[in-house]
N, C-alpha and C positions, 0 to 999 in steps of 0.2 A: 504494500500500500504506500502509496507517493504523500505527504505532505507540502503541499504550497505554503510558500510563504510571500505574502504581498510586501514589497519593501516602496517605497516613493521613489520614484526616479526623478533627478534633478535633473532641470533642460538648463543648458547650458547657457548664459547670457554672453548676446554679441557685443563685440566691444564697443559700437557705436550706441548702442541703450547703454553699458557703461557709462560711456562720457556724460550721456544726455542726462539720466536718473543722477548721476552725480552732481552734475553742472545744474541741475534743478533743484535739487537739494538743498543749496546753497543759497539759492534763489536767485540765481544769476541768469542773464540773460547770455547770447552770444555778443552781443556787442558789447558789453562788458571782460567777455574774454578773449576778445580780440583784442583789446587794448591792453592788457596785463602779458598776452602771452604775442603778442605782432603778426598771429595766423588770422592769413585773410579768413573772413567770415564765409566765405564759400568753399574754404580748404574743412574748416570746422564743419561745417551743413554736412558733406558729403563725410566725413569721419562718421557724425552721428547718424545718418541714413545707411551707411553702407555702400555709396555708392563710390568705391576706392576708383573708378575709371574717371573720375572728373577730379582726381588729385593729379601732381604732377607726374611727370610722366617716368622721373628719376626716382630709383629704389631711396636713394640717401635723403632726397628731398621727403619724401614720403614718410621714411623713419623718423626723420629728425621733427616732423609735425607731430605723429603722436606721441614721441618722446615728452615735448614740449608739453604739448595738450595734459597729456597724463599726470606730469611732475602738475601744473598750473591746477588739478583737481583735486592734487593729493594722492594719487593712487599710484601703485607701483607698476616707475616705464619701463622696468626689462618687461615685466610679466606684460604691460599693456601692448610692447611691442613685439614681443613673443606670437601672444594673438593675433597682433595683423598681420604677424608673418600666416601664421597657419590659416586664417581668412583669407588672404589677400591671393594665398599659393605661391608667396615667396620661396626663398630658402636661404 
């Protein structure tokens, strides 16, 4: 006889709801952290959307925003930049 056992599975958060749930947290707007952190606010949008094709085009430029982003949230940037590598399909 088999025993099941139900355990909760955690879904994992993408790191663009990261920033955003954070960066609201705070109760900050993006045009507030564009002035503290100098990413343009459309490099930010698409961080927090997910849409990494409308960042630049250079892997370094790319790291060095959510580096940036992530320290200006408080949240840890290897781990944040970790995740966009493994989102992103870097390596």
């Amino acid at each position: 006889m088999s025993v099941f056992c139900y355990k909760p599975i955690k879904i994992p958060v993408r790191l663009g709801e990261r920033f955003r749930s954070t960066r609201e947290s705070y109760g900050w707007n993006i045009e507030s952290v564009e002035r503290r952190s100098h990413i343009p606010r459309k490099y930010m949008a698409a961080l927090e959307t997910g849409k990494f094709d409308e960042l630049p085009p250079a892997k370094a430029h790319r790291l060095a925003y959510v580096k940036q982003y992530a320290t200006i949230l408080g949240l840890d940037a290897v781990d944040c930049t970790s995740q966009f590598c493994n989102e992103n399909g870097l390596t």
